[in-house]
Each structure stands twice: as structure tokens, then as C-alpha cells.
C-alpha distance (Angstrom), angle and dihedral (degrees) to the residues before:
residue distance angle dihedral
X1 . . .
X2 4.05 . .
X3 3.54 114.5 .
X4 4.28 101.6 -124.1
X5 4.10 98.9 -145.4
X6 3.54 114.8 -144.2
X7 3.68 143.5 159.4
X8 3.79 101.9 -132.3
X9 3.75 113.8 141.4
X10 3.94 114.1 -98.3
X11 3.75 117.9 -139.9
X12 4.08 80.3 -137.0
X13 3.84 82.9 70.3
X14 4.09 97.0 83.1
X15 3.84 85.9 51.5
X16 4.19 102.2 54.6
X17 3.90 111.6 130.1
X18 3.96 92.0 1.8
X19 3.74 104.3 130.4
X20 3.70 110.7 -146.9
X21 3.40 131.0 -167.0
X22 3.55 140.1 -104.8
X23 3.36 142.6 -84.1
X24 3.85 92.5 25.8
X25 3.82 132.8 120.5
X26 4.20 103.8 -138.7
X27 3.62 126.8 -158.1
X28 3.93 142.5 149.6
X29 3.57 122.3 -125.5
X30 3.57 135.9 174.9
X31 4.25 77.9 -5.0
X32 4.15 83.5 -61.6
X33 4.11 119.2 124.8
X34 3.56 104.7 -123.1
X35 4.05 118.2 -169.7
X36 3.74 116.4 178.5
X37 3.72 120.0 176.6
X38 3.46 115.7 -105.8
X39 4.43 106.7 -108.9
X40 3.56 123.4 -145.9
X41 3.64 95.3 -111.4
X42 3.10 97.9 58.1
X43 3.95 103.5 47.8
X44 4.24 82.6 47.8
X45 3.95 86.9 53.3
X46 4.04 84.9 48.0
X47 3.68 93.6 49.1
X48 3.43 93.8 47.1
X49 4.28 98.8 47.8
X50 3.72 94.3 34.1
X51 3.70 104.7 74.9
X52 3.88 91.5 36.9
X53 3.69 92.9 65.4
X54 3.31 101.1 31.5
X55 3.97 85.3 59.4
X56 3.63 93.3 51.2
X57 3.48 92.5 46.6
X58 3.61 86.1 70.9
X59 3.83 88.5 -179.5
X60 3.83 91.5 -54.7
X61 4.22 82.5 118.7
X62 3.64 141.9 -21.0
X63 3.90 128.4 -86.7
X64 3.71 116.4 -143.3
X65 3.45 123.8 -168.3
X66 4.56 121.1 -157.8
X67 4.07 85.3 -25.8
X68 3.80 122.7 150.1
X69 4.17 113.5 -100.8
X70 3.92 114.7 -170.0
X71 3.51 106.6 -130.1
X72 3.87 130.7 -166.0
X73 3.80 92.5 -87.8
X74 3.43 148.8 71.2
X75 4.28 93.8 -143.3
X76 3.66 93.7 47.4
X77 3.51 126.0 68.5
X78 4.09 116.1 155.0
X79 3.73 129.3 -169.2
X80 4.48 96.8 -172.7
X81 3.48 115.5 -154.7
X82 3.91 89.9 -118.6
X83 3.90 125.0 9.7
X84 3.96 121.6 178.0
X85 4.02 107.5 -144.8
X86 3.80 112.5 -138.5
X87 3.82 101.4 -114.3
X88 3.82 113.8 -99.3
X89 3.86 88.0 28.5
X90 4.00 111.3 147.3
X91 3.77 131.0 -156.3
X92 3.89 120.2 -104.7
X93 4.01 118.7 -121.7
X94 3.89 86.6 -84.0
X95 4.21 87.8 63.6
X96 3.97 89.8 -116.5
X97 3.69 125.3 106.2
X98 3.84 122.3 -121.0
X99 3.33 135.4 -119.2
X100 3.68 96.7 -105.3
X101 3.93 89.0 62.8
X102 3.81 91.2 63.3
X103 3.93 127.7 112.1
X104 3.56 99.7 173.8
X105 3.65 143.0 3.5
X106 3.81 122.1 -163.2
X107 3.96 124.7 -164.5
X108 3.53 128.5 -174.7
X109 3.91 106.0 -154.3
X110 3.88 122.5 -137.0
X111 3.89 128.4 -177.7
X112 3.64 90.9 -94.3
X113 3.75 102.0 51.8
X114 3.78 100.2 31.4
X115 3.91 95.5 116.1
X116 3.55 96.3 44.1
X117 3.73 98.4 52.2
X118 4.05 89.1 37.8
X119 3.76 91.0 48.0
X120 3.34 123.9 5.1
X121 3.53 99.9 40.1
X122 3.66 97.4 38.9
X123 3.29 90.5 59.8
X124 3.78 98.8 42.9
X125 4.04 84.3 53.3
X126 3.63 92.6 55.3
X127 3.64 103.9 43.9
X128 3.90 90.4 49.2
X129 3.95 83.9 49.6
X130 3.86 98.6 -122.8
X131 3.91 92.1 172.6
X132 3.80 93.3 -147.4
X133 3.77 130.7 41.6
X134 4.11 129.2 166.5
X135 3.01 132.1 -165.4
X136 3.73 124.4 -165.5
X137 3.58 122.1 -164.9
X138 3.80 120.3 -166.4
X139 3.56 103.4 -171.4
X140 4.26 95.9 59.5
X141 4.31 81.7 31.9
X142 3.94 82.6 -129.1
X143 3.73 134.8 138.6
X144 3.70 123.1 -153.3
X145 3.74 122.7 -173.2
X146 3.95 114.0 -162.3
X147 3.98 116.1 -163.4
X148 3.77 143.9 155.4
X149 4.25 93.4 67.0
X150 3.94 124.8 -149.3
X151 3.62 113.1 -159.4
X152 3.88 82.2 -129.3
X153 3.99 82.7 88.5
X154 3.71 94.0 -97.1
X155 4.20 138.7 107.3
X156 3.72 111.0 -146.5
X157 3.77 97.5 -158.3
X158 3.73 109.6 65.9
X159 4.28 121.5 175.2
X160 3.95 132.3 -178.3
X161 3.44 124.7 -159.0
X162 4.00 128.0 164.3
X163 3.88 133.8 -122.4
X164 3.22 108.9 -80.4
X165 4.18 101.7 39.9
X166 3.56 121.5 81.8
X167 3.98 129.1 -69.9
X168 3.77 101.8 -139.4
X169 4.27 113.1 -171.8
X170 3.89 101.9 -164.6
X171 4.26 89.2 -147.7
X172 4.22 115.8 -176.0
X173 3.68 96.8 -74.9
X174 3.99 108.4 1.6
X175 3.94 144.6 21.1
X176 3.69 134.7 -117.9
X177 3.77 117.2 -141.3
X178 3.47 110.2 -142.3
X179 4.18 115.4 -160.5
X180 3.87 103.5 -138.4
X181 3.77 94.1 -176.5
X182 3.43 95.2 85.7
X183 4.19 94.0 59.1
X184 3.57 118.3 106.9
X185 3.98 113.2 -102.4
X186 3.46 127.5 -132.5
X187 3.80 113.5 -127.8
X188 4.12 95.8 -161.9
């Protein structure tokens, strides 16, 4: 995929040579800095997915894992917990990639950023036509992959599947099988 340079403000921009701390998941939303500590859950889910894809990948791509992506706005800046790289994808003038070069973003949902990864980022996702986003949800142990994007802010094409099946990413030309037994289960 060509990298489209352009000189639109990044939401990243209010945050160059802030050092921030540790241990915390950053984003912008709604132009507000939003750290949320990182949960156990979640970093086990990580840990589990991460080297699955990243092996299937096989070079066809790049995994990133909580690393800045400029989007097409100046409020919105999202680091996903996993995001496949189209292969041949280069990084703007900033160093980051943009949203255009994504294939797949995954999230894995906590109490604190349910609405913005139900809502906001859902529809952020669609309307900047990432073809494939997850989300996982620990606390119903499901999975549900949304596809087929409208730049309405919407994916057509949504699937469910529980902990313990497989995660299947339809990318352009392949799939990754993800191995859910592995994720940690909620017992509520």
C-alpha cells in the first residue's frame, strides 16, 4: 500500500517530547489525554495473540503492539493494542504509519475504555476504512470481529465467537488463526 504524505495535524502533536510514564496505555480522544493502566488481562490476552500473528505474518506485514498511528484528525490519536501493517506500508514524515496502511486493529476492552473502543473507536475504524477490527472482551470471554467498513462509521459484517474457538482475521489475500484457548476467562 502507498504511503499518501500529508501535512494534516496529528493528535500525537500535543504530546512530542512529553515523557510519560510507565505501565500506562495512552490515547487522545475527543482531543483529551487519556492514560489507563495497563490490567493483567489484557497484557495475558497480548502475550498470548502477539506471537501467533506475528508468526503467521511471516513477513507478509508488520505487527505492532500499543504504538502511536496518525489518524485523520487532530482529536484522535490511537495507540491499538495490536495492529497488522499492510505489507509494503511506509511511515509518514512523522516516522508513524497512517491509518490507511492498516489491515487490522485488535482491542481488548476493559471497564474503563469500554465506550471508546465500542463507540468511538469503532466508528473511527470504519470511517477510515480499516477493513478488519476485533474486539476482545474479557469479561463475557468473547471475541467479536467487525468487517466490511462504511465510511458512515459502521462495519456491515459483524461475527462472535467465544474463548476458546478460533480468532480468524480474513486479511487481503490470507487469514491468521488466532488460538483463543490460551486467553484468560472471566469467571463473573
Amino acid at each position: 500500500m502507498a504511503t499518501i504524505l500529508m501535512d494534516l495535524p496529528s493528535a500525537w502533536d500535543a504530546l512530542d517530547g512529553v515523557n510519560l510514564p510507565r505501565g500506562y496505555h495512552v490515547e487522545i480522544t475527543d482531543g483529551k489525554i487519556i492514560m489507563t493502566p495497563q490490567g493483567e488481562s489484557r497484557s495475558d490476552i497480548l502475550l498470548e495473540a502477539a506471537p501467533q500473528i506475528k508468526k503467521q505474518l511471516a513477513g507478509q506485514g508488520k505487527l505492532l503492539t500499543d504504538v502511536m498511528i496518525d489518524f485523520p484528525s487532530h482529536l484522535y490519536g490511537y495507540a491499538p493494542d495490536l495492529t497488522v501493517v499492510a505489507p509494503g506500508s511506509e511511515r509518514n514524515s512523522r516516522g508513524r504509519f497512517e491509518w490507511h496502511s492498516l489491515e487490522a486493529v485488535i482491542e481488548v476492552v476493559s471497564k474503563s475504555t469500554r465506550d471508546n473502543d465500542f463507540t468511538k473507536k469503532f466508528r473511527m475504524y470504519a470511517e477510515c476504512a480499516i477493513p478488519v477490527y476485533v474486539i476482545i472482551d474479557p469479561s463475557d470471554n468473547t471475541c467479536t470481529i467487525h468487517s466490511n467498513p462504511t465510511r458512515t462509521g459502521v462495519y456491515v459484517d459483524q461475527e462472535q465467537i467465544a474463548f476458546g474457538e478460533d480468532l480468524v482475521l480474513p486479511l487481503e489475500g490470507r487469514e491468521i488463526v488466532v488460538k483463543t484457548d490460551g486467553f484468560p476467562r472471566s469467571e463473573s
